[in-house]
C-alpha positions in Angstrom: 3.5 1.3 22.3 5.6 1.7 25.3 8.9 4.2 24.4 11.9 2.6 26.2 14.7 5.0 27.4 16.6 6.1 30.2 16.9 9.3 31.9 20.0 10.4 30.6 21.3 12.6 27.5 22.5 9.6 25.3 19.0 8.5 25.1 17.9 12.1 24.7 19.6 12.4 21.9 18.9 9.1 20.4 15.1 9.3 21.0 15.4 12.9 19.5 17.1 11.4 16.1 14.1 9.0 16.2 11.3 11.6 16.3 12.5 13.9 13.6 13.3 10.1 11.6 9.8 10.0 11.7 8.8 13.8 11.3 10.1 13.6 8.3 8.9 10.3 7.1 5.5 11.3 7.7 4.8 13.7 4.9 6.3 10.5 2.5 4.2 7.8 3.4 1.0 10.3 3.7 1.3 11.1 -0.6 1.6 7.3 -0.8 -0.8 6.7 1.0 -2.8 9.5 -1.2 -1.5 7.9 -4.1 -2.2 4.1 -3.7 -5.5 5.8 -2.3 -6.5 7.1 -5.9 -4.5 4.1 -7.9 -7.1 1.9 -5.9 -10.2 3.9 -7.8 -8.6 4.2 -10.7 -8.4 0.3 -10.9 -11.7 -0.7 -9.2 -13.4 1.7 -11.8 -11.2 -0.1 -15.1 -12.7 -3.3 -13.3 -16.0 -2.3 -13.5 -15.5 -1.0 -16.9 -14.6 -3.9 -18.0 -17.0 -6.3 -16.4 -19.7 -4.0 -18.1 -18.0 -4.7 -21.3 -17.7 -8.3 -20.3 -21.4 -8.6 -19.5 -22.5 -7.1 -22.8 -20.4 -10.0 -24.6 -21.5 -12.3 -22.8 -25.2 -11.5 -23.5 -24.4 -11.6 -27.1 -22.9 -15.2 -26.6 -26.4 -15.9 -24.6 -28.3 -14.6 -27.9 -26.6 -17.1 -29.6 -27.6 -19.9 -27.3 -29.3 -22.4 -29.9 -26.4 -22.0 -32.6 -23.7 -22.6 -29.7 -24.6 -26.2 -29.7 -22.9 -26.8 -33.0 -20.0 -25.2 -32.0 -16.4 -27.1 -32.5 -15.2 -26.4 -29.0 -11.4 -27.3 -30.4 -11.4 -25.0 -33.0 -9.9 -22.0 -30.2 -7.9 -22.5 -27.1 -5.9 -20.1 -25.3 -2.6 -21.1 -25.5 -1.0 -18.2 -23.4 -1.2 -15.0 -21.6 1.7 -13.0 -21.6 1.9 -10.3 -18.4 4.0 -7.9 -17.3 4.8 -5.8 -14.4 4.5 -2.0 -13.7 5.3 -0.5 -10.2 3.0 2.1 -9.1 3.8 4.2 -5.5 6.3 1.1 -4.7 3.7 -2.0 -5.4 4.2 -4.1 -8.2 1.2 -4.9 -10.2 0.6 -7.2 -13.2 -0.5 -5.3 -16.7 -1.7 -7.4 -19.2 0.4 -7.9 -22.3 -0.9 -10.3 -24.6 -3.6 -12.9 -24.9 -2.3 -15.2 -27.4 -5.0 -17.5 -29.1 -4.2 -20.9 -30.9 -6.5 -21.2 -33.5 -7.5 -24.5 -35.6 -8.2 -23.7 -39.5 -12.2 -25.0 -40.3 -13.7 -25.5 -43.9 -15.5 -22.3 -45.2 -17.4 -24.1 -47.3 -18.7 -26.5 -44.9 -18.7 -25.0 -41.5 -21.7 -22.7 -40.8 -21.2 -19.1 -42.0 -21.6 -17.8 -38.4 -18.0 -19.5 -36.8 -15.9 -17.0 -38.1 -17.5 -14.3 -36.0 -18.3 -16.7 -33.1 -14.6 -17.1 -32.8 -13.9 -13.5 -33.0 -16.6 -13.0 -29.9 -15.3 -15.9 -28.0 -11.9 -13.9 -28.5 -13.0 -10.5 -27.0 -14.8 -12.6 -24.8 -11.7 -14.0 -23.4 -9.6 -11.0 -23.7 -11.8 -9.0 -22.0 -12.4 -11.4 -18.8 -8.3 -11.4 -18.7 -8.3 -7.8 -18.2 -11.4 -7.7 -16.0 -8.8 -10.6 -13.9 -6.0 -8.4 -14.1 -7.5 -5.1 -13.1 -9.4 -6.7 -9.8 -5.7 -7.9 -9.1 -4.3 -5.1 -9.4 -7.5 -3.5 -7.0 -6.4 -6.1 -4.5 -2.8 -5.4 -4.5 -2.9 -1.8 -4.2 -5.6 -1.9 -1.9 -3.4 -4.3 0.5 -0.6 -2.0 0.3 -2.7 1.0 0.8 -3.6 -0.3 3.9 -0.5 -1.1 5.2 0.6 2.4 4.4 -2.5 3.7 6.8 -1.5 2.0 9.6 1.8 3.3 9.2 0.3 6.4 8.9 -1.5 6.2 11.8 1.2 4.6 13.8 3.6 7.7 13.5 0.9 9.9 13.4 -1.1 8.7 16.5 1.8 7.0 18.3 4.9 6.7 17.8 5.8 10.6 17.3 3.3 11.5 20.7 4.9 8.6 22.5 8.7 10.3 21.4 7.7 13.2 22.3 6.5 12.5 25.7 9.6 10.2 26.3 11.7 13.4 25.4 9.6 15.9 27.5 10.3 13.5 30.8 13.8 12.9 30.0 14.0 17.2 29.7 12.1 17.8 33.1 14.1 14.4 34.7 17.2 16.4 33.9 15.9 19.8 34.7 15.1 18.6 38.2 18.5 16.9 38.5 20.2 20.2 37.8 18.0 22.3 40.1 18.3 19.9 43.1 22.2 19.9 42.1 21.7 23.7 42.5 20.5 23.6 45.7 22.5 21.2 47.1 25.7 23.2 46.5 23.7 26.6 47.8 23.5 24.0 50.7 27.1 23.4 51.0 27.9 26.8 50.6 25.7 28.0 53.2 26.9 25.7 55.6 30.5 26.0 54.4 30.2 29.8 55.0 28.6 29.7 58.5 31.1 27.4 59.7 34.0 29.5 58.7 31.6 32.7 60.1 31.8 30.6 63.7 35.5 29.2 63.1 36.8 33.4 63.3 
């Protein structure tokens, strides 16, 4: 990224306010950066967690193959799923709240004994591939912003605080060599001022 400025001490000063802007940012966005860094893990491994815990349901379900088949299907729906919001390093993610379950009475007497824990399993089930939703959500969303914050990172780090820098150390030397060719002018006019008052006695 090309720094623009001119070679005078407006824009000295200027591009210095910029610099230390960033200087000071830098140590900010690096502990997000560290943060959203170890928010990410911390959600990829509840994921993972959970997708174990999914899987283990899911191969009880599968043992269950055969009875299944005389399942009611309407006897549980999800009616809603109730979310809210946390914010972690700045990013908003979604938490899960609340599965809420609407759930059709059957006959004790002449459903088969097994439906009462079916429905609890198909619960869990459900529950549990929520969360497994919510957390790879909240993976996704940190992660993005994580990666935002790196370039950031890198773009103060790796260029715009060199390229400041090096803008300021021109402007510095531009301005040194004004003043010393100033200088020499005047020892210039000097010189000559004295000589010809030397041959005007």
């Amino acid at each position: 990224m090309a720094i623009k400025f001119q070679y005078n001490k407006t824009s000295l000063g200027e591009l210095g306010k910029q610099l230390k802007m960033r200087q000071k940012a830098l140590p900010t966005i690096k502990s997000k950066e560290s943060a959203l860094r170890s928010e990410v893990k911390r959600a990829k491994d509840s994921a993972t967690s959970y997708r174990e815990k999914l899987d283990r349901l899911v191969a009880e379900y599968d043992y269950m193959t055969a009875l299944w088949g005389e399942f009611d299907c309407t006897l549980l729906r999800i009616s809603d799923v109730e979310l809210s919001t946390q914010k972690i390093a700045g990013v908003r993610i979604p938490l899960l709240k609340e599965v809420i379950f609407d759930e059709k009475p059957f006959d004790l007497f002449s459903s088969p004994a097994w439906y009462g824990d079916g429905l609890d399993l198909l619960k869990r089930i459900a529950r549990l591939g929520m969360e497994f939703e919510v957390y790879n959500r909240q993976m996704e969303l940190l992660d993005y912003a994580r990666r935002k914050t790196t370039q950031k990172v890198n773009l103060y780090e790796k260029v715009q605080i060199p390229g400041y820098e090096d803008a300021i150390r021109k402007i510095k030397r531009f301005m040194e060599d004004e003043e010393n060719l100033s200088k020499s002018a005047q020892k210039i006019v000097k010189t000559r001022q004295q000589q010809a008052a030397k041959e005007g006695n």
